[in-house]
C-alpha positions in Angstrom: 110.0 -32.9 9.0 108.0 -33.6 12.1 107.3 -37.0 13.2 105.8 -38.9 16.0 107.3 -39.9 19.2 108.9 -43.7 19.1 107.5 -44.1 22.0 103.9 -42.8 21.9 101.3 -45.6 20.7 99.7 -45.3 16.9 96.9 -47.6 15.7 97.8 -48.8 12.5 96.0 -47.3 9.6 95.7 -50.4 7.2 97.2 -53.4 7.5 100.9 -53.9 8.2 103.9 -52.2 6.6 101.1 -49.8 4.0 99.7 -53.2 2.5 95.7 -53.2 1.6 93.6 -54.1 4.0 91.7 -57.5 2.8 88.7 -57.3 0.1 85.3 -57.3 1.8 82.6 -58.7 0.4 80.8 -55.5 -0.8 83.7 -54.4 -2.6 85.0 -56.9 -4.8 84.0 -54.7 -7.8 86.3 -51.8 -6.5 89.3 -50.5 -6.6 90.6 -50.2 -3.6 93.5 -47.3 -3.1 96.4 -46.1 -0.4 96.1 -42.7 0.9 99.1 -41.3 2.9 98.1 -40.1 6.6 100.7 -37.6 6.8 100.4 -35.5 3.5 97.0 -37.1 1.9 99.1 -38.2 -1.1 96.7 -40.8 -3.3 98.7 -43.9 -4.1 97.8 -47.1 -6.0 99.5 -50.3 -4.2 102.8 -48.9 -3.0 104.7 -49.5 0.1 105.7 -45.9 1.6 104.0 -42.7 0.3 106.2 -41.6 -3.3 106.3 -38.0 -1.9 106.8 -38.0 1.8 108.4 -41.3 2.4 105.7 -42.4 4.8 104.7 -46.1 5.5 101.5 -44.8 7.4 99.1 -45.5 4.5 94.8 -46.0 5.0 93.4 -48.0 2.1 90.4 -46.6 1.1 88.0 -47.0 -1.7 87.6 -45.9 -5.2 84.2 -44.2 -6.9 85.8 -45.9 -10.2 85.9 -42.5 -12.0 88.5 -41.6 -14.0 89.6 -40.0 -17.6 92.1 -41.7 -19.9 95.6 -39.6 -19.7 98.1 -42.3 -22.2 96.5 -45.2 -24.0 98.2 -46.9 -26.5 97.5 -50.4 -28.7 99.4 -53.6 -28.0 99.4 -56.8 -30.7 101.7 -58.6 -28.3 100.7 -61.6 -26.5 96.9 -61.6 -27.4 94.9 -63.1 -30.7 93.5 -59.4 -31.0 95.1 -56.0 -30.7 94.4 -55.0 -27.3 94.6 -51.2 -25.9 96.5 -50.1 -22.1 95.7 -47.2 -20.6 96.6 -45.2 -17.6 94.1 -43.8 -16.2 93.9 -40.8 -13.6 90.7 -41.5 -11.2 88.9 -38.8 -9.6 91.2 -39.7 -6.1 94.2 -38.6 -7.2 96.2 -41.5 -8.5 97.3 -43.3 -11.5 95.9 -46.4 -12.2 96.7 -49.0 -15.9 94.4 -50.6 -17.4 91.9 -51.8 -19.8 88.9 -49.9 -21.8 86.2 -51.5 -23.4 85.6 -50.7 -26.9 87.8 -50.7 -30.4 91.0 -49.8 -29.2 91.6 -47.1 -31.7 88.3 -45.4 -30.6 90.6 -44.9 -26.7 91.8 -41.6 -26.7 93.2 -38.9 -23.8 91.2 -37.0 -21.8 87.8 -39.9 -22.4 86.1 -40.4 -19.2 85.7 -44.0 -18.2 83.7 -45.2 -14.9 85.1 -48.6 -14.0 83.1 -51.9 -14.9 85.4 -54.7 -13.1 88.1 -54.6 -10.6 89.9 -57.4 -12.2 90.3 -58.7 -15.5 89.9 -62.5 -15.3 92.8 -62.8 -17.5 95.3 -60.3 -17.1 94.3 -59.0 -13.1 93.5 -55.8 -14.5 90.9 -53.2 -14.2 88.5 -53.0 -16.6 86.9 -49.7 -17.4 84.4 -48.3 -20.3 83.8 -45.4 -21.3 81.3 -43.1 -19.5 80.0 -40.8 -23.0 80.1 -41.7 -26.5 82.9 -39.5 -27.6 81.9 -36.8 -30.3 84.5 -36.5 -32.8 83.5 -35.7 -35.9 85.3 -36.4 -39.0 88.0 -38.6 -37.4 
């Protein structure tokens, strides 16, 4: 694996160490992702890269597209069953989650478009979903 000379000088790409750069003001609704410099990998708050081990990570941000690939219905912890799903965005990466609606209407391969960056409560994205699904007789 090639890598750069310790002596040649790099800007950094993000802030130090892979962290996210600060939230600016136009994109507090957004979800704001890692993308490795050397092989492009899409990452959601990590450290180094998961497939090349690299800490040279730009933070870019989201469209807030995505479809729903696991959700699943919790009763733990909340006055009202609540649904968790991971969601693959349109990026690349994996990303868990909320989606409004009944929780049993939340099912894999929904497309969602995400409606707040953080949940007040839990300080997770909130997404709904982007068409009514059509599922007849279910």
């Amino acid at each position: 694996m090639y890598h750069h000379s310790a002596n040649a000088s790099h800007p950094a790409a993000g802030a130090a160490a892979g962290l996210l750069d600060p939230v600016s003001v136009d994109s507090k609704d957004a979800i704001l992702f890692q993308r490795c410099a050397w092989c492009g990998t899409a990452m959601y708050h990590r450290l180094l890269c998961p497939v090349c081990q690299g800490s040279e990570l730009r933070t870019e941000r989201s469209e807030g597209v995505g479809t729903v690939r696991h959700s699943t219905v919790l009763h733990r912890n909340t006055p009202a069953a609540r649904n968790v799903s991971l969601i693959e965005m349109a990026e690349g990466f994996v990303v868990r989650g909320r989606v409004m609606g009944p929780p049993i209407g939340i099912h894999s391969g929904d497309r969602v478009r995400l409606s707040t960056a953080k949940d007040p409560v839990r300080s997770e994205p909130v997404f709904q979903l982007v068409d009514e699904p059509y599922r007849a007789w279910t």
